[in-house]
C-alpha positions in Angstrom: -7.0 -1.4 -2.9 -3.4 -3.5 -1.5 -1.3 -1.9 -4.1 0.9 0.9 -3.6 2.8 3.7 -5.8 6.8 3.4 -4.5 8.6 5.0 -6.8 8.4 6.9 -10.2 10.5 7.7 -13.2 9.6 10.0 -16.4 11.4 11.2 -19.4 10.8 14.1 -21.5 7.9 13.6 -24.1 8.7 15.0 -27.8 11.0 14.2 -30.6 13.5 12.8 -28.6 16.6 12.0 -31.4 19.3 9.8 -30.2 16.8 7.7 -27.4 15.5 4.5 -29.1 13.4 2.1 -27.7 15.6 0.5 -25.3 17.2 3.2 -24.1 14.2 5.1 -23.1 13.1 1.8 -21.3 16.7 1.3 -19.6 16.7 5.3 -18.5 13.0 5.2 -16.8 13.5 1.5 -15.4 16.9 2.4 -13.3 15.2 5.9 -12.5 12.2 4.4 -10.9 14.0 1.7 -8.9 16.5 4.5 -7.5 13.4 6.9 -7.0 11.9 3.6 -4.7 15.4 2.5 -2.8 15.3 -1.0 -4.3 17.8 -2.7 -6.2 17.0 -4.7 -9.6 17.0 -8.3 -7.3 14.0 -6.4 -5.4 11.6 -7.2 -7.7 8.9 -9.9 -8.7 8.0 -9.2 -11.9 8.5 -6.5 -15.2 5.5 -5.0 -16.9 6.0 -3.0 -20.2 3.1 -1.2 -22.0 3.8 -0.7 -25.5 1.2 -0.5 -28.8 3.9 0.2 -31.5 1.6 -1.6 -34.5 4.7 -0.2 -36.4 6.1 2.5 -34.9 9.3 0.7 -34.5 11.0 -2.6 -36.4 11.1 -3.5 -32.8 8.8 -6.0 -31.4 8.8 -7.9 -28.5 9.9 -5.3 -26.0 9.5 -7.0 -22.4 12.8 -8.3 -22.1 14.7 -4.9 -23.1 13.9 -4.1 -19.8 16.8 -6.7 -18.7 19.1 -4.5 -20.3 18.9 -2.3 -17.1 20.7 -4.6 -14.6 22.1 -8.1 -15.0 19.8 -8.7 -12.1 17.1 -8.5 -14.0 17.6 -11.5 -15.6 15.4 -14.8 -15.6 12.6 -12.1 -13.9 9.2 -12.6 -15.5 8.7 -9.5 -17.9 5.4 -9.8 -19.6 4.1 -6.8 -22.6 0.7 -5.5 -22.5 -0.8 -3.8 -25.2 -4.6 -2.1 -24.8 -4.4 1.1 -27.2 -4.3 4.2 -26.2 -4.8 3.0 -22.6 -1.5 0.3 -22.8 -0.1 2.2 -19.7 -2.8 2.0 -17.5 -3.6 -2.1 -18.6 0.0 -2.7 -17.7 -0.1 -0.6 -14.4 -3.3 -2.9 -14.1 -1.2 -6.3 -14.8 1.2 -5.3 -11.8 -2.1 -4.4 -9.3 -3.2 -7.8 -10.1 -0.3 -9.6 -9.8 0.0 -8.2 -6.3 -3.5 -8.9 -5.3 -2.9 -12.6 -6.2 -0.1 -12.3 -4.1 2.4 -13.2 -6.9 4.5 -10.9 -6.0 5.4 -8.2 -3.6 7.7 -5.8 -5.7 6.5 -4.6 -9.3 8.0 -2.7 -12.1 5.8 -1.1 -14.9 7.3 1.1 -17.4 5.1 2.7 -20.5 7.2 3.6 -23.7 6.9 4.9 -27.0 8.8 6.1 -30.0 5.9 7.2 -32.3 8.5 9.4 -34.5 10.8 7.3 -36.4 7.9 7.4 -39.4 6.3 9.4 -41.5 3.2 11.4 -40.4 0.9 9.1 -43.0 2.2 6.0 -41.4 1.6 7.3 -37.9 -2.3 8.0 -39.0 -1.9 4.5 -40.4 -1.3 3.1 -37.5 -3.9 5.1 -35.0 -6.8 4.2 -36.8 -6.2 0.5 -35.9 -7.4 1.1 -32.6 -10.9 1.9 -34.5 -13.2 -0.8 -35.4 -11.8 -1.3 -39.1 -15.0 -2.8 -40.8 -16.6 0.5 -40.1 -14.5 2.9 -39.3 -11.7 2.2 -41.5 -11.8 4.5 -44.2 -13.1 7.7 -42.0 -10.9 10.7 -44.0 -8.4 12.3 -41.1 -8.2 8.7 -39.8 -8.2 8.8 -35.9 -8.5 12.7 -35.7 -11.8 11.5 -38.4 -13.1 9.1 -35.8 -12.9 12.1 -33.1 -14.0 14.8 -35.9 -17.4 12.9 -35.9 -17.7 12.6 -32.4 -17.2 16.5 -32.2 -20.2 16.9 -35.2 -22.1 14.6 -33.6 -22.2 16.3 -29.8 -22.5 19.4 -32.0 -25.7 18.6 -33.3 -27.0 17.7 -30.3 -25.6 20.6 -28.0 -25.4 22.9 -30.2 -21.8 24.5 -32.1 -19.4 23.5 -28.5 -16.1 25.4 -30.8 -15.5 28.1 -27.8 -15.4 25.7 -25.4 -12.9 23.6 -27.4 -10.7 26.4 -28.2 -10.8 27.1 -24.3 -9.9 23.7 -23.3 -7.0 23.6 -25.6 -5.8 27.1 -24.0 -6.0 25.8 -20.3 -4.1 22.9 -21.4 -1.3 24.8 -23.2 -1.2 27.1 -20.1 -0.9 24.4 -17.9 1.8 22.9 -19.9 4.1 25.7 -20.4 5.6 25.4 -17.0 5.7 21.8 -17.1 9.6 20.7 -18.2 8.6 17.0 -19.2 5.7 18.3 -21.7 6.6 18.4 -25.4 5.1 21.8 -25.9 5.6 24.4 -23.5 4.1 27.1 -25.0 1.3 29.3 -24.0 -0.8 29.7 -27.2 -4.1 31.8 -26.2 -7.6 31.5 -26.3 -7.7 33.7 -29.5 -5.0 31.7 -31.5 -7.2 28.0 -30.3 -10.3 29.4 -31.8 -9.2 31.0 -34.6 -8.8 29.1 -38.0 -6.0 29.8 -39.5 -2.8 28.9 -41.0 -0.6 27.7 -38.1 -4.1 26.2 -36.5 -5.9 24.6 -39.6 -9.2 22.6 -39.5 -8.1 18.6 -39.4 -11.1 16.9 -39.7 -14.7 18.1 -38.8 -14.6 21.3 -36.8 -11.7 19.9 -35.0 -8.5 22.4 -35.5 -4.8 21.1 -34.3 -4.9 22.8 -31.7 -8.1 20.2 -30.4 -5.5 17.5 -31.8 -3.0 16.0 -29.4 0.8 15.2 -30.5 3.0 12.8 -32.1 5.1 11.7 -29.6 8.2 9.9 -28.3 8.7 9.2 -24.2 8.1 6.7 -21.1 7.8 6.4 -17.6 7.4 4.3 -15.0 6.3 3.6 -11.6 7.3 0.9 -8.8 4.6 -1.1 -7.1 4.3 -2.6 -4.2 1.7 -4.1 -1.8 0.6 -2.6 1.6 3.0 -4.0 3.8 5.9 -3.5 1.7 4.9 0.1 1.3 4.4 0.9 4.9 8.4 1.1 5.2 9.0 2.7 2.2 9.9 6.5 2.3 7.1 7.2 0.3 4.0 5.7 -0.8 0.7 6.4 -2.6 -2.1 4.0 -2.5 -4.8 3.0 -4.9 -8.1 3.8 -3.0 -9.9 2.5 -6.4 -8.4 0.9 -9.9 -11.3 0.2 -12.5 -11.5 -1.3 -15.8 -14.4 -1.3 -18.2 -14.8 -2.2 -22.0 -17.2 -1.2 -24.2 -18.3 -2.3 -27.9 -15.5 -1.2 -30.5 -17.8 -0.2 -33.1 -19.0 3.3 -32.6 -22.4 2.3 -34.2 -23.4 -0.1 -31.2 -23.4 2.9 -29.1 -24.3 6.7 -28.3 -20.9 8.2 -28.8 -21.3 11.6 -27.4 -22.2 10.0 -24.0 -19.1 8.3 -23.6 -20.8 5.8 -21.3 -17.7 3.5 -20.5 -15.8 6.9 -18.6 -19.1 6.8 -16.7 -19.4 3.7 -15.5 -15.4 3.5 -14.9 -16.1 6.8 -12.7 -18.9 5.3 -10.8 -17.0 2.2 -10.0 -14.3 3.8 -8.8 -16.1 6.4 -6.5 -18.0 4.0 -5.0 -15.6 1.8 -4.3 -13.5 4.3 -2.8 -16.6 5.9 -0.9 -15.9 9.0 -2.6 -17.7 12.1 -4.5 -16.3 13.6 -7.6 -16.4 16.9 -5.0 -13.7 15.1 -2.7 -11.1 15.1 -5.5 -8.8 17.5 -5.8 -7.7 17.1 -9.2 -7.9 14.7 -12.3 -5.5 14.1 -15.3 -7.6 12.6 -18.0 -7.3 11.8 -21.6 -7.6 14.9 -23.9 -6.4 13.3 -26.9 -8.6 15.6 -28.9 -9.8 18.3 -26.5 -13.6 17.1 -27.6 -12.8 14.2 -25.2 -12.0 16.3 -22.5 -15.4 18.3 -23.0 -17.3 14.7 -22.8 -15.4 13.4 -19.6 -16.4 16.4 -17.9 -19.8 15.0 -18.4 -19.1 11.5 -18.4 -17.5 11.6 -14.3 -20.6 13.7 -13.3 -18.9 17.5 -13.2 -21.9 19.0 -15.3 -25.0 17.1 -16.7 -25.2 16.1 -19.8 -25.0 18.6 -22.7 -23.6 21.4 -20.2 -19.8 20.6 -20.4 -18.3 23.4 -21.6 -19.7 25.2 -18.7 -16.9 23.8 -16.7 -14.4 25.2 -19.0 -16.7 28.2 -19.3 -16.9 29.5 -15.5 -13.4 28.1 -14.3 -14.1 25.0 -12.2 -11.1 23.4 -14.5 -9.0 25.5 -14.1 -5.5 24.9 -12.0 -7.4 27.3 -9.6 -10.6 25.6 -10.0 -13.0 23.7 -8.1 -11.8 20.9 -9.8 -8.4 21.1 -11.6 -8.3 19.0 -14.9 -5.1 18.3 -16.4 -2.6 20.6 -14.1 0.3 18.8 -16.6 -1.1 20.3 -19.8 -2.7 16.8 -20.2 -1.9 14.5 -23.7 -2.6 18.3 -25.9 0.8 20.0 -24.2 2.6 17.3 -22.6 2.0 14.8 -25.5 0.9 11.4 -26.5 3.6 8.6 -26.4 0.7 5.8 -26.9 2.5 3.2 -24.1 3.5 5.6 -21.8 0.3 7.4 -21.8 -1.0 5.9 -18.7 2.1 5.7 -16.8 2.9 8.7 -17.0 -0.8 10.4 -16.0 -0.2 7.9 -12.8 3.3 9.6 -12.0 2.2 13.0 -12.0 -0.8 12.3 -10.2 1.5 10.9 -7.8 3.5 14.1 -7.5 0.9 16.1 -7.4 -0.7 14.3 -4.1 2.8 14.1 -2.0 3.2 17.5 -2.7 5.8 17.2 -5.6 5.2 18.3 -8.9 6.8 21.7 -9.2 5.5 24.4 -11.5 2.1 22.4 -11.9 1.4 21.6 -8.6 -2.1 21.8 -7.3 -2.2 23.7 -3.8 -2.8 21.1 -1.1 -3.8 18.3 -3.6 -4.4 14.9 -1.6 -6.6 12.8 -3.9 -6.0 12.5 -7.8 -8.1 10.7 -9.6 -6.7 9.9 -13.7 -9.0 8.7 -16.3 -6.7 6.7 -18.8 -8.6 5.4 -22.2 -8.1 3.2 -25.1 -9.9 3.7 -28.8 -12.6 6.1 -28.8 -13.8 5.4 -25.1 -13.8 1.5 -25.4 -11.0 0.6 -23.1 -11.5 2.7 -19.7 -9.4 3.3 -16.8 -10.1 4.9 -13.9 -7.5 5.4 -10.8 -7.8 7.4 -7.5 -4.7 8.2 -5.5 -3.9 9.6 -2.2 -0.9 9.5 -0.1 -0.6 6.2 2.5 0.7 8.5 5.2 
């Protein structure tokens, strides 16, 4: 790949009062550009990734961007919307628009503000990213669409709640000492498994604690090409960027195999000439820990049917063989739709130039991040590594 990582920029995720829209664009835009050493005239071109559907009255975001630096203005700013995975498609946009050579300099910023309605309107507007004709009317809406999955790999595998429960726990750990994530709170193994209360079922034998959160937040990241990057003071490279579609109805497909992650994965380790062994870690999409459990599978960590004995013997662990989700992934750090895939991107940044604090994995020098839109239609799949 000719398409670098420069510079980075990430707000808090959560319920962030006071920061609308623009403002969390403005804050993350200026940070990123100061985090690269380039002024506002340095770049080419503005990509924002933002679903919304309704979150906010406010549509056409690309331009609020502007409202960082006069120097922004007459700059192309284009908005790029591909569900769940918006960050990653506009992250995408930039690569391309590199490649193409149509610019040298790139800014991509993911944002959300998913909390200015009420919880009913936010389920509302999730289950849009199903396919409506047939998926519609599923009761617990996009946690519904997810409950089935879970049923479904459960009556293949056998009842998979332990390793859930586990999954959820390693997450919460791992986002406890993260300061961006929304909850940073160590909740247990016991407290994940358990039904009760505070951790309710939600739809099929998922529990909240398998659910990820209602959030607000954004980040972004500068791009550049090779040659640009090779006189910056910092720079990660793409060794692979892969995109995949599959069918939006769940019927046209196996849904427990969760065959688009697979053939993103393949793609991208072959292009790269890597293993899954040669990684040192991988932030991927645990919107409902469920997902997690069939990614495992789905990049080739265990075979088919055996994924929770990843989560079972450790190999996820921040310790492990194969650290997943070091941040507390989407469950702790939270689930701002557009800035989803941005912000998996920064922090797998960090994590390979040896930067990302209380989570950092020891040593870490290739990230991969698995980034997906709907219930595994649109996937993403990026590996990173440090140019120098």
């Amino acid at each position: 790949m000719t398409a670098c990582i420069v510079g980075w920029a990430h707000s808090k995720f959560g319920k962030l009062e006071g920061q609308d829209l623009e403002s969390l664009i403005v804050r993350v835009a200026t940070d990123a550009l100061a985090d690269a050493g380039l002024a506002p005239g340095d770049i080419d071109a503005i990509y924002v990734g933002h679903m919304n559907a309704g979150f906010v009255r406010q549509e056409f975001p690309s331009s609020l961007a502007l409202q960082a630096s006069e120097l922004f203005r007459f700059k192309p700013a284009t908005r790029v919307e591909n569900a769940c995975a918006t960050g990653s498609a506009a992250i995408h946009q930039g690569i391309n628009a590199i490649g193409a050579r149509r610019a040298r300099r790139v800014l991509v910023v993911g944002v959300e503000k998913m909390t200015e309605i009420a919880g009913p309107a936010v389920g509302d507007i999730l289950i849009r990213a199903s396919y409506l004709k047939e998926e519609g009317d599923v009761e617990g809406g996009f946690a519904g669409v997810f409950g089935r999955i879970a049923q479904a790999y459960f009556q293949k595998h056998g009842d998979q709640s332990d390793a859930l429960a586990r999954i959820a726990a390693k997450n919460h750990r791992n986002g406890a000492v993260n300061p961006l994530a929304q909850m940073q709170k160590d909740l247990g193994y016991e407290f994940c498994r358990t039904v009760s209360e505070k951790n309710p079922l939600v739809a099929g034998p998922l529990k909240r604690t398998d659910c990820s959160l209602v959030s607000d937040g954004a980040a972004a990241v500068v791009l550049t090409d090779l040659d640009t990057a090779l006189a910056m003071p910092k720079a990660v490279v793409f060794r692979a960027a892969e995109h995949v579609n599959d069918f939006l109805p769940m019927s046209r497909r196996d849904i427990t195999l969760f065959e688009g992650c697979e053939v993103a994965w393949k793609k991208a380790l072959a292009g790269s000439r890597l293993t899954l062994d040669d990684l040192d870690l991988v932030e991927t999409h645990d919107c409902f820990t469920v997902a997690e459990l069939l990614e495992y599978e789905a990049m080739g960590l265990t075979p088919r049917g055996q994924g929770a004995r990843a989560i079972a013997e450790g190999w996820t662990e921040k310790d492990g063989k194969l650290p997943v989700n070091p941040s507390g992934g989407l469950k702790s750090k939270g689930h701002p739709i557009g800035a989803t895939g941005v912000s998996m991107h920064v922090l797998a940044a960090q994590q390979v130039t040896g930067t990302a604090g209380g989570i950092q994995v020891k040593d870490a020098r290739l990230a991969g991040v698995f980034n997906m839109g709907g219930a595994c239609v649109a996937n993403y799949v990026s590996i990173l590594e440090p140019l120098r």
